[in-house]
C-alpha positions in Angstrom: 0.0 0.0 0.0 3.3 2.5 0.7 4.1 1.7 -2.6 0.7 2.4 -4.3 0.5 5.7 -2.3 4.0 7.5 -3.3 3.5 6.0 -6.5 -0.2 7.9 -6.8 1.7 11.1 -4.7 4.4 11.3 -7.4 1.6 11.9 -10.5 -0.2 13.8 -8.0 2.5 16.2 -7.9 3.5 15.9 -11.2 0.0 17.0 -12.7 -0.1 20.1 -10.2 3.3 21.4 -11.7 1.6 20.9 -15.3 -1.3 22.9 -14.3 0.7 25.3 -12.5 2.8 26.0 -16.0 -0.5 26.4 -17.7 -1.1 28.8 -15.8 1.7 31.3 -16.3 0.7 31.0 -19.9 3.0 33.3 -21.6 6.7 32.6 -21.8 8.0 36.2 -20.6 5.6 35.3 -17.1 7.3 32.2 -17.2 10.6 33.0 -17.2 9.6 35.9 -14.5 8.5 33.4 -12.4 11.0 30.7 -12.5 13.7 33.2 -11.6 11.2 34.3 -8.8 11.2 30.6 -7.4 15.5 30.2 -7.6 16.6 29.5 -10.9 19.3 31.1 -13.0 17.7 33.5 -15.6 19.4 31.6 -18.2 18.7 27.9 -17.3 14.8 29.8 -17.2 15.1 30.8 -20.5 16.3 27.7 -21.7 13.6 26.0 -19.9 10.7 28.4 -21.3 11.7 28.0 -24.8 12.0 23.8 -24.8 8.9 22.6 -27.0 9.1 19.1 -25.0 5.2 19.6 -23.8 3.5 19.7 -21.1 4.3 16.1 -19.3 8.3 17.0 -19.9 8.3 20.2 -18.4 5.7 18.5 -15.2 8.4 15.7 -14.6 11.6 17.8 -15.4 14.4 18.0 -12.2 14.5 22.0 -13.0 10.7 22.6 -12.8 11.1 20.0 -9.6 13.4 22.5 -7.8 11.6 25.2 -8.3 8.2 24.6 -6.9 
Protein backbone atom coordinates (compact mmCIF):
# COMPACT_ATOMS: atom_id res chain seq x y z
CA UNK A 1 0.00 0.00 0.00
CA UNK A 2 3.26 2.53 0.67
CA UNK A 3 4.12 1.73 -2.65
CA UNK A 4 0.70 2.41 -4.27
CA UNK A 5 0.46 5.69 -2.28
CA UNK A 6 4.00 7.47 -3.34
CA UNK A 7 3.52 6.05 -6.54
CA UNK A 8 -0.19 7.89 -6.84
CA UNK A 9 1.67 11.10 -4.68
CA UNK A 10 4.41 11.28 -7.38
CA UNK A 11 1.63 11.87 -10.50
CA UNK A 12 -0.22 13.83 -8.04
CA UNK A 13 2.54 16.24 -7.86
CA UNK A 14 3.48 15.86 -11.21
CA UNK A 15 0.05 17.05 -12.67
CA UNK A 16 -0.06 20.09 -10.20
CA UNK A 17 3.35 21.37 -11.70
CA UNK A 18 1.64 20.89 -15.34
CA UNK A 19 -1.28 22.86 -14.27
CA UNK A 20 0.67 25.30 -12.46
CA UNK A 21 2.78 26.02 -16.00
CA UNK A 22 -0.51 26.41 -17.70
CA UNK A 23 -1.11 28.80 -15.76
CA UNK A 24 1.74 31.34 -16.28
CA UNK A 25 0.74 30.98 -19.91
CA UNK A 26 3.03 33.30 -21.56
CA UNK A 27 6.74 32.60 -21.76
CA UNK A 28 8.05 36.23 -20.64
CA UNK A 29 5.64 35.35 -17.10
CA UNK A 30 7.32 32.17 -17.19
CA UNK A 31 10.57 33.02 -17.19
CA UNK A 32 9.56 35.93 -14.54
CA UNK A 33 8.46 33.37 -12.40
CA UNK A 34 11.03 30.71 -12.51
CA UNK A 35 13.67 33.23 -11.58
CA UNK A 36 11.24 34.33 -8.75
CA UNK A 37 11.20 30.64 -7.42
CA UNK A 38 15.52 30.22 -7.61
CA UNK A 39 16.59 29.48 -10.86
CA UNK A 40 19.29 31.14 -13.01
CA UNK A 41 17.67 33.50 -15.62
CA UNK A 42 19.42 31.61 -18.24
CA UNK A 43 18.65 27.92 -17.35
CA UNK A 44 14.85 29.83 -17.20
CA UNK A 45 15.11 30.76 -20.54
CA UNK A 46 16.35 27.69 -21.68
CA UNK A 47 13.59 25.97 -19.93
CA UNK A 48 10.69 28.36 -21.27
CA UNK A 49 11.66 27.97 -24.85
CA UNK A 50 11.95 23.81 -24.84
CA UNK A 51 8.91 22.57 -27.01
CA UNK A 52 9.08 19.08 -25.02
CA UNK A 53 5.19 19.63 -23.81
CA UNK A 54 3.54 19.66 -21.13
CA UNK A 55 4.26 16.07 -19.33
CA UNK A 56 8.27 16.99 -19.91
CA UNK A 57 8.33 20.22 -18.38
CA UNK A 58 5.72 18.47 -15.15
CA UNK A 59 8.39 15.65 -14.61
CA UNK A 60 11.64 17.78 -15.44
CA UNK A 61 14.36 18.02 -12.17
CA UNK A 62 14.54 22.00 -12.98
CA UNK A 63 10.72 22.58 -12.78
CA UNK A 64 11.06 19.97 -9.59
CA UNK A 65 13.37 22.51 -7.81
CA UNK A 66 11.65 25.24 -8.27
CA UNK A 67 8.24 24.64 -6.95
Amino acid sequence: MKNAMNEIDKKLCSRIRVIIWKQWKVSKKQTKSLVQLGIPEEEAKGFTFCRRGYRFIGLSKVFQRAI
